[in-house]
NUZASE-416370 format. One record per residue: residue number from 0; residue in three letters; x, z, y of N, C-alpha, C in turn. Coordinates in steps of 0.2 Angstrom, whole numbers, plus 5000, padded with zeros to 4 digits. Layout:
BEGIN
- num|residuo|nX|nZ|nY|caX|caZ|caY|cX|cZ|cY
- NUM|Ala|X|Z|Y|X|Z|Y|X|Z|Y
...
REM end
This chain:
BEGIN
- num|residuo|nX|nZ|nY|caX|caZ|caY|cX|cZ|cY
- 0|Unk|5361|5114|5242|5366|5119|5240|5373|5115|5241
- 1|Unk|5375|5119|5245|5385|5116|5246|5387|5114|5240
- 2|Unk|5393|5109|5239|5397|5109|5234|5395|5104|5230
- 3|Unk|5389|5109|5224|5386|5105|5218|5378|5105|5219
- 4|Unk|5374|5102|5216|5369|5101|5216|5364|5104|5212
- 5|Unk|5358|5104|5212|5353|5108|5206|5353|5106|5200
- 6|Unk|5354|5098|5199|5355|5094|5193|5362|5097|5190
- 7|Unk|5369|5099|5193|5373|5100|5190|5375|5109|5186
- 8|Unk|5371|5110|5192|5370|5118|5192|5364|5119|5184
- 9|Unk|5358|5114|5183|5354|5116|5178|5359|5114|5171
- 10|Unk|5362|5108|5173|5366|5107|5167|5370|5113|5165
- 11|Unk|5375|5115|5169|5378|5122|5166|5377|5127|5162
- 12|Unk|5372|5128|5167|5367|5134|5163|5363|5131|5157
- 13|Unk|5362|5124|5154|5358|5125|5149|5362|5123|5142
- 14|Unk|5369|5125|5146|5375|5123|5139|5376|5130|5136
- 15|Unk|5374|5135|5140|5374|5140|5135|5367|5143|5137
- 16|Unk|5361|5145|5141|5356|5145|5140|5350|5144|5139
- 17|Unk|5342|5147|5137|5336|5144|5137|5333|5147|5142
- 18|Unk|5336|5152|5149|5333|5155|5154|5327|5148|5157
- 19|Unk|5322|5152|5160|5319|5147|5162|5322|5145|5170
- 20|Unk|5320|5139|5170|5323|5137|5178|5320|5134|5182
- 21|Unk|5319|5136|5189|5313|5131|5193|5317|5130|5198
- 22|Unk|5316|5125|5200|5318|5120|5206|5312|5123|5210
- 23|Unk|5316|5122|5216|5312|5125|5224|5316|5120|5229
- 24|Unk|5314|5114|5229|5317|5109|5232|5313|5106|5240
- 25|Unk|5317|5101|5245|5313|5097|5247|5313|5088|5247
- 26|Unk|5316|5088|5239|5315|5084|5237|5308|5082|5236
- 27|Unk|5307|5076|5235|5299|5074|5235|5298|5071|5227
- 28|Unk|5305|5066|5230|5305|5059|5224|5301|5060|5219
- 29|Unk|5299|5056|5216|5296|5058|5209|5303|5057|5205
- 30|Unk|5307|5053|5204|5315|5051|5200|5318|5058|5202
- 31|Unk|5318|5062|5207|5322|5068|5206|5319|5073|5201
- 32|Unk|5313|5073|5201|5308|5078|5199|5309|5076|5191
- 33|Unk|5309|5070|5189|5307|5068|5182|5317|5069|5179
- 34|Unk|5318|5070|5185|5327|5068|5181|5327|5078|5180
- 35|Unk|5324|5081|5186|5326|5090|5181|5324|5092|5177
- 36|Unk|5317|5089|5177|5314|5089|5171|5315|5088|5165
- 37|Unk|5320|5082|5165|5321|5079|5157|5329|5081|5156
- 38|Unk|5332|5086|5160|5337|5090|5157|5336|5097|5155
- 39|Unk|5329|5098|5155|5328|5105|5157|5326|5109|5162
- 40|Unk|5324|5106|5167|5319|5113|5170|5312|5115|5169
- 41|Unk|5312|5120|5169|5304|5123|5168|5299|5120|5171
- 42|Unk|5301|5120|5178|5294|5117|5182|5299|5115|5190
- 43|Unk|5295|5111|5193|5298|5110|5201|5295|5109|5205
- 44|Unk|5295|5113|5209|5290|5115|5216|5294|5113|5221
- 45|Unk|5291|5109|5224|5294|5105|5233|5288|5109|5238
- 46|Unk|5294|5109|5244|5290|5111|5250|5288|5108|5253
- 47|Unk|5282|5109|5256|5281|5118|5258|5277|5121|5251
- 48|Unk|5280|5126|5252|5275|5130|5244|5273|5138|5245
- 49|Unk|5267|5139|5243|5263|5145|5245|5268|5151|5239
- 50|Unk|5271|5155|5242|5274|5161|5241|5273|5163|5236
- 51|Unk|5268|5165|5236|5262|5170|5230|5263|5163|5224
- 52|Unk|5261|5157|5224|5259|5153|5218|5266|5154|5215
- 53|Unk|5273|5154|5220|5279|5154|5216|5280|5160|5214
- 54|Unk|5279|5165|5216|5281|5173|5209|5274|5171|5205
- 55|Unk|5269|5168|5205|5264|5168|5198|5268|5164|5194
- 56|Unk|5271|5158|5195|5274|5153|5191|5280|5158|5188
- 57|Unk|5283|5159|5191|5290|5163|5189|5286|5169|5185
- 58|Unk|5281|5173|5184|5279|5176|5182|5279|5174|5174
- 59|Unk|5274|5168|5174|5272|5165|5169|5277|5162|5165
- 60|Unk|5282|5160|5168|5288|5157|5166|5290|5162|5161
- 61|Unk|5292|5166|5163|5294|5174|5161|5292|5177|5154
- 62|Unk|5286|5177|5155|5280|5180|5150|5280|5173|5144
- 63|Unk|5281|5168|5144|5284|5164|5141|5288|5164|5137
- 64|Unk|5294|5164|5141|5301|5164|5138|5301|5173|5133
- 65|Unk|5297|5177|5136|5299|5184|5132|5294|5182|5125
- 66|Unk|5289|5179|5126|5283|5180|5120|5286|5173|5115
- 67|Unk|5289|5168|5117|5288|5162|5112|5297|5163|5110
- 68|Unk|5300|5166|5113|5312|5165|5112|5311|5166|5105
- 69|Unk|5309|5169|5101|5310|5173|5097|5314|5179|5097
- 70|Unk|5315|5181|5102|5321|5188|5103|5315|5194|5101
- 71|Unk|5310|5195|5103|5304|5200|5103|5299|5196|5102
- 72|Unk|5296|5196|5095|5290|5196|5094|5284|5199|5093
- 73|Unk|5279|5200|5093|5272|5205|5092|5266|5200|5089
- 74|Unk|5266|5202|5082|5262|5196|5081|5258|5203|5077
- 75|Unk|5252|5202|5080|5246|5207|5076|5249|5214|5078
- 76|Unk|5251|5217|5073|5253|5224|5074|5260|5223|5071
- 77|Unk|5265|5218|5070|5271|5219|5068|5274|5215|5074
- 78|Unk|5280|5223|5076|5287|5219|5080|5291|5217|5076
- 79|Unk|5296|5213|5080|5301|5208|5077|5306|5207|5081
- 80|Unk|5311|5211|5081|5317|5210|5087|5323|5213|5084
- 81|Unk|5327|5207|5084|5335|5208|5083|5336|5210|5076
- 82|Unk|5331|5210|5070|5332|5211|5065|5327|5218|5064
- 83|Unk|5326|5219|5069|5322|5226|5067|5312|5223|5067
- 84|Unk|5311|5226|5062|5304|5224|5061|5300|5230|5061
- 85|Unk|5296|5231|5063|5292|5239|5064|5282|5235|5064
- 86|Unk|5280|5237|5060|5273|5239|5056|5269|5244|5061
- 87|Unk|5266|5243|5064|5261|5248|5068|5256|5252|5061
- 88|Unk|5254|5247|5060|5248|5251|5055|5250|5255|5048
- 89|Unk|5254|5251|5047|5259|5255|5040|5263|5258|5042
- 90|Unk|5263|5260|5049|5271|5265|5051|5276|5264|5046
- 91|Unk|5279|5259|5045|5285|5257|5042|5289|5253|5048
- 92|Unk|5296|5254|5046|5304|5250|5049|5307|5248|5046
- 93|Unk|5310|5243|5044|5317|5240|5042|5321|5236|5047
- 94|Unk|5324|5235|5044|5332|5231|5048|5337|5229|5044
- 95|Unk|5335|5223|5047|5338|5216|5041|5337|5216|5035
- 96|Unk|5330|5220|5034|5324|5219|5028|5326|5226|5023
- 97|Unk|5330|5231|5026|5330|5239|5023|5327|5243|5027
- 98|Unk|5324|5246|5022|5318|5252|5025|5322|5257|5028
- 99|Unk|5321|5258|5034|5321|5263|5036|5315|5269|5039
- 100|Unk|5319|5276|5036|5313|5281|5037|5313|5287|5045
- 101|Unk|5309|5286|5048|5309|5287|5053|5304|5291|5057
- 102|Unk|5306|5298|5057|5299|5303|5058|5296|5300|5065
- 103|Unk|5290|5302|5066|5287|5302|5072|5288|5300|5079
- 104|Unk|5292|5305|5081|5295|5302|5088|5297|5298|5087
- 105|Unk|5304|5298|5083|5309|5293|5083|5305|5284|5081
- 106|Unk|5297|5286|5076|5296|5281|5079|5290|5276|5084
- 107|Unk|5289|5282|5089|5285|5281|5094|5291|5278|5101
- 108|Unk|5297|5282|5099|5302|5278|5104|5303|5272|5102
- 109|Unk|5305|5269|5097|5307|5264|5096|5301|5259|5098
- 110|Unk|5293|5260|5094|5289|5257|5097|5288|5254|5106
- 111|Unk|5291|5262|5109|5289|5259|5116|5297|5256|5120
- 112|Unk|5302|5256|5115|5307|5249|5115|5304|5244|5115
- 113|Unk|5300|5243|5109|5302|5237|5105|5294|5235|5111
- 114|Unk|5292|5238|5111|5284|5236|5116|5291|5233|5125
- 115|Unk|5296|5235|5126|5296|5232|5132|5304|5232|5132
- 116|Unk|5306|5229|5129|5313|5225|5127|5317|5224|5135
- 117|Unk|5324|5224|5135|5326|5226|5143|5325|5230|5148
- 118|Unk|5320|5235|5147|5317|5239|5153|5320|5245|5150
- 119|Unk|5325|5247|5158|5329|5253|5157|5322|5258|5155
- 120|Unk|5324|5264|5153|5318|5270|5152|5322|5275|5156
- 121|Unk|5320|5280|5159|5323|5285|5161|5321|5293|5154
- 122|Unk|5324|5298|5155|5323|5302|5153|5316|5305|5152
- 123|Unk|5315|5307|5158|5309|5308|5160|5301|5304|5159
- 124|Unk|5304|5298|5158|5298|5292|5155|5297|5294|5148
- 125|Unk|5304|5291|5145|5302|5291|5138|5300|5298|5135
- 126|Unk|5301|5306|5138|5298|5311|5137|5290|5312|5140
- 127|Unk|5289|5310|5143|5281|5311|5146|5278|5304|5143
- 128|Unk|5283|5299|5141|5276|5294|5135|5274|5295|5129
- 129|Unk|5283|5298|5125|5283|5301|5120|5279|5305|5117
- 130|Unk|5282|5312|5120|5278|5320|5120|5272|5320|5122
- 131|Unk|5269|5316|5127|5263|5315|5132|5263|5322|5135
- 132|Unk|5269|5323|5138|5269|5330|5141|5273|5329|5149
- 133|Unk|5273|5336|5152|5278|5335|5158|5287|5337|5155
- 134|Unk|5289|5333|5159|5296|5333|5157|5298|5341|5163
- 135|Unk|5301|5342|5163|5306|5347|5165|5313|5347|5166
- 136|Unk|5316|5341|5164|5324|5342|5165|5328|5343|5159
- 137|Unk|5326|5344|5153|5328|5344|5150|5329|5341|5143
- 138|Unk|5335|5334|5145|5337|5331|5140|5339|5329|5135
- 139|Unk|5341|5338|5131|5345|5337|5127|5338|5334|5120
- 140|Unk|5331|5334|5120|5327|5333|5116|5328|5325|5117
- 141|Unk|5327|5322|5121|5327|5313|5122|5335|5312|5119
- 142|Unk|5340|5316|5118|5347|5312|5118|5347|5314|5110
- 143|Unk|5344|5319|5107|5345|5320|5102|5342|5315|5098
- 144|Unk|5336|5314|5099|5331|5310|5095|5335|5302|5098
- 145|Unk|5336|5301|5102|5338|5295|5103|5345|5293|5098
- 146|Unk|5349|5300|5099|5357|5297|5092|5354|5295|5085
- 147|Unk|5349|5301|5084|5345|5300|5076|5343|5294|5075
- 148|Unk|5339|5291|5081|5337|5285|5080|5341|5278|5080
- 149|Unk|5346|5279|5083|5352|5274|5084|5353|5275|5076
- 150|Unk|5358|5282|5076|5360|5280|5068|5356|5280|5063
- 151|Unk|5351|5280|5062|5347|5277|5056|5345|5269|5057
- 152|Unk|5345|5267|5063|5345|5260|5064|5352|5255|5062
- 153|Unk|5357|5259|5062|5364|5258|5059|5367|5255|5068
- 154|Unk|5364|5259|5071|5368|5254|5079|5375|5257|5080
- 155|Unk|5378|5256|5081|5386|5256|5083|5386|5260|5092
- 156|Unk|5389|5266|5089|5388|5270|5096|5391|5267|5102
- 157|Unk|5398|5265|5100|5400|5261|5106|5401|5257|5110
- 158|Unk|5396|5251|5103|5397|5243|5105|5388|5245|5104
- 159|Unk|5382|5246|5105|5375|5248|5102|5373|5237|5102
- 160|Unk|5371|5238|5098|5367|5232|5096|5360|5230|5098
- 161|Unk|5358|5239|5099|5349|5238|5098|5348|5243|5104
- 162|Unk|5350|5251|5107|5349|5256|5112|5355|5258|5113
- 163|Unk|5355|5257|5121|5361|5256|5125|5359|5260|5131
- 164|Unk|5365|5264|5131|5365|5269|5137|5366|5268|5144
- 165|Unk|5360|5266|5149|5364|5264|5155|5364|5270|5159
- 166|Unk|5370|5270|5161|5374|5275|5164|5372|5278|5169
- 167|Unk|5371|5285|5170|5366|5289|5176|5357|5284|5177
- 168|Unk|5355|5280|5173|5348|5278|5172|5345|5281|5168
- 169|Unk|5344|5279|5160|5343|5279|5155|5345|5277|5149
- 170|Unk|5338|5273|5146|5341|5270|5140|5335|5262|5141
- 171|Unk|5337|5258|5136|5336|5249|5136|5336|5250|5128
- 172|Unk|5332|5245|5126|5333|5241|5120|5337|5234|5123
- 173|Unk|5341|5233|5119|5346|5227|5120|5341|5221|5121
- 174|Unk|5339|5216|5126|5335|5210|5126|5338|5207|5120
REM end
Protein backbone atom coordinates (compact mmCIF):
# COMPACT_ATOMS: atom_id res chain seq x y z
CA UNK A 1 0.00 0.00 0.00
CA UNK A 2 1.35 3.60 -0.86
CA UNK A 3 1.89 5.96 1.81
CA UNK A 4 1.20 3.78 5.08
CA UNK A 5 1.44 0.51 5.82
CA UNK A 6 -0.95 -2.53 7.13
CA UNK A 7 0.49 -2.29 10.61
CA UNK A 8 -0.50 1.36 10.54
CA UNK A 9 -3.76 1.01 8.82
CA UNK A 10 -4.63 -2.03 11.49
CA UNK A 11 -3.76 0.19 14.33
CA UNK A 12 -6.34 2.81 13.22
CA UNK A 13 -9.06 0.81 12.73
CA UNK A 14 -8.63 -0.88 15.99
CA UNK A 15 -8.81 2.41 17.96
CA UNK A 16 -12.28 2.66 17.33
CA UNK A 17 -13.10 -1.06 16.16
CA UNK A 18 -13.56 -4.97 16.66
CA UNK A 19 -14.18 -5.53 12.70
CA UNK A 20 -12.36 -8.53 11.82
CA UNK A 21 -9.08 -7.85 9.85
CA UNK A 22 -6.95 -10.12 7.58
CA UNK A 23 -3.74 -9.39 6.07
CA UNK A 24 -3.42 -10.59 2.32
CA UNK A 25 0.35 -9.99 2.27
CA UNK A 26 3.68 -11.02 0.43
CA UNK A 27 5.24 -10.68 3.36
CA UNK A 28 6.68 -14.08 4.47
CA UNK A 29 8.55 -13.15 7.64
CA UNK A 30 7.43 -14.79 10.53
CA UNK A 31 8.09 -11.00 12.82
CA UNK A 32 5.83 -9.46 10.28
CA UNK A 33 3.04 -11.94 10.73
CA UNK A 34 3.47 -12.25 14.63
CA UNK A 35 3.74 -8.31 14.80
CA UNK A 36 -0.25 -8.17 13.11
CA UNK A 37 -1.18 -10.51 14.97
CA UNK A 38 -0.26 -9.22 18.29
CA UNK A 39 -1.95 -5.71 17.45
CA UNK A 40 -4.98 -7.40 16.27
CA UNK A 41 -5.36 -9.01 13.23
CA UNK A 42 -7.71 -11.93 12.80
CA UNK A 43 -5.65 -13.99 10.53
CA UNK A 44 -2.66 -13.47 7.68
CA UNK A 45 -2.66 -15.06 4.60
CA UNK A 46 0.69 -14.50 2.27
CA UNK A 47 0.88 -15.36 -1.34
CA UNK A 48 0.24 -17.14 -3.32
CA UNK A 49 -3.38 -17.95 -1.70
CA UNK A 50 -6.24 -20.08 -3.14
CA UNK A 51 -9.18 -17.74 -3.76
CA UNK A 52 -11.82 -19.78 -2.52
CA UNK A 53 -9.79 -20.58 1.05
CA UNK A 54 -9.91 -16.58 1.31
CA UNK A 55 -13.87 -15.95 1.05
CA UNK A 56 -14.14 -19.22 3.52
CA UNK A 57 -11.81 -17.48 6.11
CA UNK A 58 -13.45 -14.13 5.53
CA UNK A 59 -16.64 -16.03 5.76
CA UNK A 60 -15.87 -17.63 8.95
CA UNK A 61 -14.31 -14.53 10.36
CA UNK A 62 -17.74 -12.93 9.83
CA UNK A 63 -19.82 -15.58 11.28
CA UNK A 64 -17.65 -15.07 14.39
CA UNK A 65 -17.68 -11.68 14.87
CA UNK A 66 -21.87 -11.69 14.35
CA UNK A 67 -22.26 -14.74 16.89
CA UNK A 68 -19.58 -13.99 19.76
CA UNK A 69 -19.68 -9.32 19.51
CA UNK A 70 -22.46 -9.45 21.58
CA UNK A 71 -24.60 -7.08 19.31
CA UNK A 72 -26.93 -10.13 18.29
CA UNK A 73 -27.30 -13.06 20.24
CA UNK A 74 -29.35 -16.47 19.91
CA UNK A 75 -28.71 -18.43 22.67
CA UNK A 76 -31.46 -21.44 22.55
CA UNK A 77 -34.66 -19.72 21.53
CA UNK A 78 -33.79 -16.15 23.15
CA UNK A 79 -32.69 -13.18 20.98
CA UNK A 80 -30.55 -10.54 22.33
CA UNK A 81 -29.82 -7.35 20.45
CA UNK A 82 -29.50 -3.79 21.29
CA UNK A 83 -31.67 -4.19 24.40
CA UNK A 84 -34.33 -6.05 22.74
CA UNK A 85 -34.80 -9.57 23.95
CA UNK A 86 -37.55 -11.78 22.26
CA UNK A 87 -38.40 -15.47 23.68
CA UNK A 88 -39.32 -17.78 20.66
CA UNK A 89 -41.25 -20.12 22.90
CA UNK A 90 -42.88 -17.83 25.37
CA UNK A 91 -43.55 -15.45 22.48
CA UNK A 92 -42.57 -12.68 24.73
CA UNK A 93 -40.53 -9.08 24.15
CA UNK A 94 -39.00 -6.64 26.23
CA UNK A 95 -36.67 -3.66 25.76
CA UNK A 96 -34.39 -2.69 28.31
CA UNK A 97 -36.28 -5.38 30.51
CA UNK A 98 -40.14 -3.81 29.84
CA UNK A 99 -42.44 -6.08 28.29
CA UNK A 100 -43.60 -5.37 25.40
CA UNK A 101 -47.01 -6.64 23.75
CA UNK A 102 -46.76 -7.51 20.36
CA UNK A 103 -49.42 -9.17 18.07
CA UNK A 104 -48.39 -11.64 15.66
CA UNK A 105 -46.96 -10.26 12.61
CA UNK A 106 -45.51 -7.45 14.40
CA UNK A 107 -43.78 -10.30 16.10
CA UNK A 108 -42.89 -12.60 13.35
CA UNK A 109 -41.15 -9.38 11.65
CA UNK A 110 -39.06 -8.53 14.35
CA UNK A 111 -38.03 -12.20 14.69
CA UNK A 112 -37.01 -12.25 11.14
CA UNK A 113 -34.84 -8.96 12.11
CA UNK A 114 -33.48 -10.06 14.88
CA UNK A 115 -32.75 -13.78 12.91
CA UNK A 116 -30.57 -11.52 10.45
CA UNK A 117 -29.34 -8.11 11.89
CA UNK A 118 -28.06 -5.72 8.96
CA UNK A 119 -29.79 -7.31 5.96
CA UNK A 120 -31.87 -4.70 4.14
CA UNK A 121 -35.46 -6.61 3.60
CA UNK A 122 -37.44 -5.48 0.73
CA UNK A 123 -41.01 -5.12 0.82
CA UNK A 124 -41.80 -7.72 -0.88
CA UNK A 125 -39.50 -10.26 1.30
CA UNK A 126 -40.66 -9.26 4.43
CA UNK A 127 -44.43 -9.84 3.05
CA UNK A 128 -44.06 -13.21 1.34
CA UNK A 129 -41.96 -14.39 4.71
CA UNK A 130 -44.36 -12.87 7.00
CA UNK A 131 -47.82 -13.49 5.42
CA UNK A 132 -46.17 -16.61 3.54
CA UNK A 133 -48.07 -15.37 0.74
CA UNK A 134 -47.55 -13.56 -2.82
CA UNK A 135 -46.85 -10.06 -2.47
CA UNK A 136 -48.65 -7.88 -5.14
CA UNK A 137 -47.41 -4.38 -4.68
CA UNK A 138 -48.87 -3.42 -1.96
CA UNK A 139 -47.20 -1.66 0.83
CA UNK A 140 -49.25 0.00 2.75
CA UNK A 141 -49.76 -3.58 5.15
CA UNK A 142 -45.59 -3.84 5.57
CA UNK A 143 -45.39 0.07 6.47
CA UNK A 144 -48.22 -0.11 8.73
CA UNK A 145 -47.14 -3.03 10.76
CA UNK A 146 -43.61 -1.88 10.69
CA UNK A 147 -44.55 1.98 12.55
CA UNK A 148 -46.71 -0.12 15.11
CA UNK A 149 -43.74 -2.01 15.66
CA UNK A 150 -41.25 0.79 15.80
CA UNK A 151 -43.44 2.53 18.11
CA UNK A 152 -44.05 -0.08 20.55
CA UNK A 153 -40.27 -0.85 20.55
CA UNK A 154 -39.98 3.04 21.60
CA UNK A 155 -37.70 3.61 18.23
CA UNK A 156 -37.37 7.18 17.36
CA UNK A 157 -38.75 7.75 13.88
CA UNK A 158 -36.27 9.83 12.90
CA UNK A 159 -33.05 8.93 14.39
CA UNK A 160 -34.52 4.84 14.66
CA UNK A 161 -32.33 2.86 16.94
CA UNK A 162 -33.48 -0.48 16.21
CA UNK A 163 -35.57 -0.35 12.15
CA UNK A 164 -34.34 1.87 9.75
CA UNK A 165 -35.62 2.85 6.52
CA UNK A 166 -33.35 2.40 3.53
CA UNK A 167 -34.51 4.57 1.15
CA UNK A 168 -36.10 3.13 -2.15
CA UNK A 169 -34.67 -0.60 -0.69
CA UNK A 170 -36.52 -1.56 2.33
CA UNK A 171 -35.96 -1.95 5.85
CA UNK A 172 -32.73 -3.27 8.26
CA UNK A 173 -32.52 -3.90 11.81
CA UNK A 174 -29.68 -1.46 12.98
CA UNK A 175 -26.43 -3.97 13.28
Amino acid sequence: MPKIDGIEVLKKIRETSTIPVLFLTAKTDETDKLTALGIGADDYITKPFSVMEVLYRIKAHLRRNYQYNGANQNVGNIFSHNGIEMDIHKKTVSVDGKEVLLNAKEFELLQYFLENPGRVFTKKQLYEHVWDDLYYGDSNTIMVHISRLREKLGDDKKEPKYIRTIKSLGYRLEP
